[in-house]
C-alpha atoms as one frame of an Amber mdcrd trajectory, in Angstrom:
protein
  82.604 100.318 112.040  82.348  99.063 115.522  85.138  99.001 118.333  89.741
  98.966 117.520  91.371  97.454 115.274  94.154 100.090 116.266  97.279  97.017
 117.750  99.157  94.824 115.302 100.395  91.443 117.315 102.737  89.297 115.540
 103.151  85.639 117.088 105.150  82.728 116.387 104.974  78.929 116.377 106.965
  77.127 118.976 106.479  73.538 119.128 103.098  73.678 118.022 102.145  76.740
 120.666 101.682  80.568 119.677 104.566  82.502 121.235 103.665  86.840 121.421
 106.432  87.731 119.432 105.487  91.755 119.009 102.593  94.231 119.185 101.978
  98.035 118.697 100.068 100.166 117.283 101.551 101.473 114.252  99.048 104.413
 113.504  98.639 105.356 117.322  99.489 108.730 115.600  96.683 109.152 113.043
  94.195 112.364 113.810  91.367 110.892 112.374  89.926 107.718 114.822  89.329
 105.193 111.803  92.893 105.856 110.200  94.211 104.311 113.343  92.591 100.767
 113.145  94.448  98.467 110.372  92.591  97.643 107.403  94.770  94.675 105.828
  98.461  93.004 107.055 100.775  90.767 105.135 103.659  88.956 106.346 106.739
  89.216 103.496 108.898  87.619 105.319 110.588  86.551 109.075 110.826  90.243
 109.942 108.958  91.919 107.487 105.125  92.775 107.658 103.169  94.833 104.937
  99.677  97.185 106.612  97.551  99.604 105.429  94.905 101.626 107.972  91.690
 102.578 107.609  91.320 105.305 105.032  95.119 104.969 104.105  96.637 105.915
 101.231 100.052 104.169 101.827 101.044 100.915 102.111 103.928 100.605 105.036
 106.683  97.820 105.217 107.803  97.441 108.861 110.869  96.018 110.441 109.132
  94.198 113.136 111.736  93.520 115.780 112.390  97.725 115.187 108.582  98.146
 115.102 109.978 100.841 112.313 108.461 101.452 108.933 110.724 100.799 106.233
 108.907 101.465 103.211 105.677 103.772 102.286 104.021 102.823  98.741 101.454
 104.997  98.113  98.033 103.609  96.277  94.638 105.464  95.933  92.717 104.546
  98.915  92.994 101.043 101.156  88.875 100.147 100.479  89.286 100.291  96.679
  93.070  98.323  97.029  93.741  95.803  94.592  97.037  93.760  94.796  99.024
  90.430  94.690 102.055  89.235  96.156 104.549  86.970  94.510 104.520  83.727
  96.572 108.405  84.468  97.531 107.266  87.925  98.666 109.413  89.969  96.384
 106.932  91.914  94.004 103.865  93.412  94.288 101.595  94.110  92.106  98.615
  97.215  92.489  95.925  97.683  90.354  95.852 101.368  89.246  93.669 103.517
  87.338  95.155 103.098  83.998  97.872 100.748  84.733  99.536  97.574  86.994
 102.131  98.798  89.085 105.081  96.536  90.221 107.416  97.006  93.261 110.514
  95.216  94.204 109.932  94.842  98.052 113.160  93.341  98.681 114.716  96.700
  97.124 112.069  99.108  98.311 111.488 100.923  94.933 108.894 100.707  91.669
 110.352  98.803  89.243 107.800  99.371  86.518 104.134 100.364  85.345 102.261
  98.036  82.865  99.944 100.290  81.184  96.531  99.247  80.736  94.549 101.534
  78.859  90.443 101.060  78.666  90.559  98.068  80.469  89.837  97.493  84.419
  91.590  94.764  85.918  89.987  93.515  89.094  92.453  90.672  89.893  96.048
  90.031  89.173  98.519  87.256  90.431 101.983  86.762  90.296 103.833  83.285
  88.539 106.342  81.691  90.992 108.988  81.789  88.909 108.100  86.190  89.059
 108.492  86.051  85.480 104.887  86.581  84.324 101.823  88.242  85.496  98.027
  87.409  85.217  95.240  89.830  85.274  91.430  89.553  85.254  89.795  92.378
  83.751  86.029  93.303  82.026  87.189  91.980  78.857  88.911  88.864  79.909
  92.397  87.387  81.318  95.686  88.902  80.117  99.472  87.845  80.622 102.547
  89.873  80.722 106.078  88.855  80.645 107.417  90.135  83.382 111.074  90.243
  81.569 109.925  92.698  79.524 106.434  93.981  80.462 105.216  92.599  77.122
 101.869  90.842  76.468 102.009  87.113  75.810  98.374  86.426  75.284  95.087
  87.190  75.812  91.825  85.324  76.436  88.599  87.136  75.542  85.319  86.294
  77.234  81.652  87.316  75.830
């Protein structure tokens, strides 16, 4: 709540020293002070960055030598966001009200919902191999196939 978190600055290693690589401000446009600052940033890949501001409601890929956004997902609000990244930052996974949604980064477009009805996951992860996914919920850990969307098993907890 206390001074900007409004300038994203991307550096690079080069032999063994942080080179400035970028930095803007990628919701300089936001009406609302708070919406400006960034809440959360992930890299996906050498050009590729994932943020969400303050009170967002999107997710935004940017090119960052363009300092363009390439992609808006939208979730419910960035304080309540719940998601995992493959570890070949591909998919990604967001916890929904009554279901896991995945998204293809590479392609830019939801690939599929896994519903999960009565249950709230707080956690989910990604295999490697982005053929299964994991999720921690109230009742205990569940797996998907990520083939088919299908559960594989289930672990209850007391």
């Amino acid at each position: 709540g206390a001074g900007e978190n409004g300038v994203l600055s991307i550096a690079r290693l080069d032999g063994g020293k942080l080179a400035p690589a970028e930095q803007w401000a990628p919701y300089a446009d936001e009406d609302f002070a708070p919406s400006r600052d960034i809440d959360k940033a992930w890299f996906l890949n050498d050009n590729r960055v994932m943020t969400i501001n303050g009170h967002g409601k999107a997710l935004t890929v940017w090119d960052v030598n363009a300092r363009k956004a390439l992609l808006k997902i939208p979730v419910g609000v960035s304080f309540a966001l719940d998601l995992s990244l493959s570890p070949d930052r591909q998919l990604l996974a967001v916890i929904m009200k009554d279901g896991i949604a995945l998204i293809d980064l590479a392609a830019g477009k939801h690939v599929a919902t896994i519903p999960t009805p009565g249950q709230h996951y707080q956690k989910v992860a990604i295999r490697g191999d982005n053929t299964k996914l994991a999720g921690i919920s109230d009742q205990g850990v569940t797996v998907w196939s990520l083939v088919d969307g299908k559960m594989t098993s289930e672990f209850y907890t007391a």
